[in-house]
VMD Tcl script that draws the C-alpha trace (Angstrom):
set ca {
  {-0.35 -41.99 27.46}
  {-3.76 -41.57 27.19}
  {-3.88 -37.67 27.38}
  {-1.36 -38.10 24.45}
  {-3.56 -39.91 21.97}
  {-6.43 -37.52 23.08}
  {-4.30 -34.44 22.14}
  {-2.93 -36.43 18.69}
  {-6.72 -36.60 17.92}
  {-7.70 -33.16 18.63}
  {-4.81 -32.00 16.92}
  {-6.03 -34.01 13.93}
  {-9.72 -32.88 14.28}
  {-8.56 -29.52 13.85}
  {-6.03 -29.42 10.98}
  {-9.20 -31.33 8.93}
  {-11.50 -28.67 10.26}
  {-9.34 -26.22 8.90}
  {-8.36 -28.17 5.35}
  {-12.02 -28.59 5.16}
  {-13.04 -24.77 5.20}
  {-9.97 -24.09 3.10}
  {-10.94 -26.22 -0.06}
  {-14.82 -24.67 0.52}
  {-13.56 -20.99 0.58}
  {-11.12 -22.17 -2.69}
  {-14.33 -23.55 -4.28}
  {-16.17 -20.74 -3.29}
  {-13.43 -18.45 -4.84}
  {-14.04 -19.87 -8.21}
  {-16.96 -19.28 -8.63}
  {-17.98 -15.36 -9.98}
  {-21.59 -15.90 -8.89}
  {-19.99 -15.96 -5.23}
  {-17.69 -13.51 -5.80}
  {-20.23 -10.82 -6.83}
  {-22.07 -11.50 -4.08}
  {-19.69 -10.68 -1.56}
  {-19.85 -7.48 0.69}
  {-17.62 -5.94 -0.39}
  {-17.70 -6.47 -4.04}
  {-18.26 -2.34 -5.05}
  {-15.98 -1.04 -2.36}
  {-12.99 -3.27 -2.13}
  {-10.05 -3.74 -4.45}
  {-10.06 -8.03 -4.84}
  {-9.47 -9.50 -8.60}
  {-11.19 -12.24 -9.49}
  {-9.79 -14.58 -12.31}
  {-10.70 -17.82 -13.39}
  {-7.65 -19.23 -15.16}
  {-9.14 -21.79 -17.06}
  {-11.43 -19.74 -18.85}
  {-8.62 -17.11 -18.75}
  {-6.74 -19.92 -21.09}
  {-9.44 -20.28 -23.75}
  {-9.65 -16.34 -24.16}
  {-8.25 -14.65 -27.63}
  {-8.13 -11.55 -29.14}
  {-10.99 -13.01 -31.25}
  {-13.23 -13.81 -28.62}
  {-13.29 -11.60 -26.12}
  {-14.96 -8.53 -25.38}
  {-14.86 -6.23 -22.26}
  {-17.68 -4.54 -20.31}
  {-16.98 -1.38 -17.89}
  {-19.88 -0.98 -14.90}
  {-19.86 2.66 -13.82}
  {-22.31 1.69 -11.05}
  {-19.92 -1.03 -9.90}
  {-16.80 0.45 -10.81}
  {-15.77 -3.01 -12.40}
  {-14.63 -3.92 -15.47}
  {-15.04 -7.65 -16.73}
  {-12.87 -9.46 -19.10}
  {-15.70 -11.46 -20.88}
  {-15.08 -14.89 -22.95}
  {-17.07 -16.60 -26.03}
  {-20.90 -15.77 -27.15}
  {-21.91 -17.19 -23.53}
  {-19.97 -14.27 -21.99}
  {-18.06 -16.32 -19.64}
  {-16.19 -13.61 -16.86}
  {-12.39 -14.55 -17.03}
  {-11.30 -11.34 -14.86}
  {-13.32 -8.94 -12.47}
  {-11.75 -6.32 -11.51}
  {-11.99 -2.70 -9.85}
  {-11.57 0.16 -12.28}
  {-12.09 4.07 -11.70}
  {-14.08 6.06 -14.42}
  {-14.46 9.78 -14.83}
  {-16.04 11.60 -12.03}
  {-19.39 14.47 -12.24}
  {-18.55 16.88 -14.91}
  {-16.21 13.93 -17.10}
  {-17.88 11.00 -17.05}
  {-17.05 8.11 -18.98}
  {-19.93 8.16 -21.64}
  {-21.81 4.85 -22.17}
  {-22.02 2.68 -25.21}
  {-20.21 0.30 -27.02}
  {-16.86 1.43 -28.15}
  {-14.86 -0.88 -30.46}
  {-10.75 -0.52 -29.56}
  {-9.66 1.78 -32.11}
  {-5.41 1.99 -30.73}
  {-3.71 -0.13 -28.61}
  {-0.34 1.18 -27.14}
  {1.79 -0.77 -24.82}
  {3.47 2.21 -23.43}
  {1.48 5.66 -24.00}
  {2.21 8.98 -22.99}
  {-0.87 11.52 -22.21}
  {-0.84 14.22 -25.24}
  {-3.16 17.00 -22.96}
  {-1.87 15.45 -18.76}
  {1.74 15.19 -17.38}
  {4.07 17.97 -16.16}
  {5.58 21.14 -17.87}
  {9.54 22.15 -17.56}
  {11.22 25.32 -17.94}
  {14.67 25.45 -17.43}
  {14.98 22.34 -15.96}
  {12.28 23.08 -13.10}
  {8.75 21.70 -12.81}
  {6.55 24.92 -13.78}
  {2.86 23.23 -13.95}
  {1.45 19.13 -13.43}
  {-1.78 18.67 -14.66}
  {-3.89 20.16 -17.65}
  {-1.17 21.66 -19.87}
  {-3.89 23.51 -21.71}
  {-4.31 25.34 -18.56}
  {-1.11 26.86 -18.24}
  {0.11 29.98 -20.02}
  {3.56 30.38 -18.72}
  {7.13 29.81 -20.39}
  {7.78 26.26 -21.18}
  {10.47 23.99 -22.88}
  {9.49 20.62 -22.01}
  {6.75 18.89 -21.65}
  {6.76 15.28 -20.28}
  {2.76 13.38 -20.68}
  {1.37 11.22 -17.87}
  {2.22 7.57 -18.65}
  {-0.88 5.53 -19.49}
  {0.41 1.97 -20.39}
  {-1.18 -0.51 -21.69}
  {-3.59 2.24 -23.93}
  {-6.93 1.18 -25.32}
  {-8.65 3.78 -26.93}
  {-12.19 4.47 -26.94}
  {-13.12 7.50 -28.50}
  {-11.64 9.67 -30.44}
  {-12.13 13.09 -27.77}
  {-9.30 10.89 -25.73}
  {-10.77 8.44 -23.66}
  {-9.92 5.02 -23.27}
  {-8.48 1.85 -20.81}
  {-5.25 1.80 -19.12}
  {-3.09 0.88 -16.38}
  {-2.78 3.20 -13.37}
  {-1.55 3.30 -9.50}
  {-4.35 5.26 -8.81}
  {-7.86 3.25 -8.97}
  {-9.42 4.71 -6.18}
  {-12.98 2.93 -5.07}
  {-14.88 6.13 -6.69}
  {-14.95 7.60 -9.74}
  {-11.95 10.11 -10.03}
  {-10.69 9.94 -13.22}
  {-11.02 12.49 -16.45}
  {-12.98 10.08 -17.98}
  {-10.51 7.23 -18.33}
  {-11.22 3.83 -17.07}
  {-8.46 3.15 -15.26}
  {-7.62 -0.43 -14.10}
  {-4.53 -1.68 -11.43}
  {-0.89 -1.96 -13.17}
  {-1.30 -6.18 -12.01}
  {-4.44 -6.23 -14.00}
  {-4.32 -4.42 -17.37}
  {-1.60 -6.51 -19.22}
  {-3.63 -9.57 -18.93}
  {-6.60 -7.55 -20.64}
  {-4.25 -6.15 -23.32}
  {-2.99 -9.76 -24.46}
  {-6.42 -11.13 -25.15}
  {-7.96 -7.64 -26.84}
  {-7.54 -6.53 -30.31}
  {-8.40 -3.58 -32.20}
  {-12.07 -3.71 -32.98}
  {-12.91 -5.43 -29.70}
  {-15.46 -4.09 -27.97}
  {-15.67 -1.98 -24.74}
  {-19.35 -1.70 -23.95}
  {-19.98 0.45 -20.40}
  {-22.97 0.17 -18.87}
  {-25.03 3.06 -16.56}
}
mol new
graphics top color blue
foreach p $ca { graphics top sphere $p radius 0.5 }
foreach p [lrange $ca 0 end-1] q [lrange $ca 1 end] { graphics top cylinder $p $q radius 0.2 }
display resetview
């Protein structure tokens, strides 16, 4: 009886242990301060959004800023800046680097196709993927990358958009790309003329 009640008790002990460190590490969770500090914050591929402030975002008061150093875009609310979304982007590697400065959107596209990246058909067979400016064979069909969710930046062809391929570096032609999940909660509170300001 009594090694019962002593294993009821431990039992106990340990399921508050546990609901204790739960609501810390959800506490913890939303707060950005924390989140940026964690070890992982450059390297890993975690979103952080806090939904509340996510709700009082609008295409009126929003504004997005792009850290190349990072490689993390932030989905910032009201003249205090408030982060609603972190998230991991990629930006253009050594040779196409996403240029700094403060960019206001200028096009927004729900589902884009690349004008100069995709693949090139002849006769029904894949010829050339890639650059099409690069190849100078026969061609009758030419199908551009997909890059939904466009916001464009400048007018050489850069801009923000949803990709499967946000690796932890900078890869891209000078793109920011951002994760599929993320993007079309960034679209819906962005208008043209917001700002994307990236930073060194």
């Amino acid at each position: 009886m009594m090694t019962k009640t002593l294993l009821r008790l431990t039992l106990f002990s340990g399921l508050f242990f546990l609901a204790s460190c739960s609501s810390s590490s959800l506490k913890s969770a939303n707060s950005h301060e924390s989140f940026k500090k964690r070890s992982d914050y450059r390297s890993g591929s975690e979103v952080y959004q806090n939904d509340k402030v996510y709700a009082t975002a609008n295409p009126s008061n929003t504004k997005i800023r792009v850290d190349l150093s990072d490689q993390r875009a932030q989905l910032l609310v009201g003249p205090e800046e408030t982060v609603a979304i972190d998230t991991p982007v990629c930006t253009g590697r050594a040779g196409k680097r996403t240029p700094t400065g403060r960019y206001p959107i200028t096009e927004k596209i729900v589902d884009k196709r690349s004008t100069i990246f995709g693949t090139t058909y002849y006769k029904g067979r894949r010829v050339h993927g890639g650059d099409r400016r690069k190849y100078r064979g026969p061609r009758d069909r030419y199908v551009g990358a997909s890059l939904p969710y466009w916001m464009r930046m400048t007018g050489d062809g850069i801009g923000m958009h949803g990709s499967g391929s946000v690796h932890r570096s900078p890869s891209s032609s000078g793109c920011v790309r951002t994760p599929h999940e993320v993007i079309p909660k960034i679209y819906a509170k962005v208008k043209k003329g917001t700002p994307i300001i990236v930073v060194p």
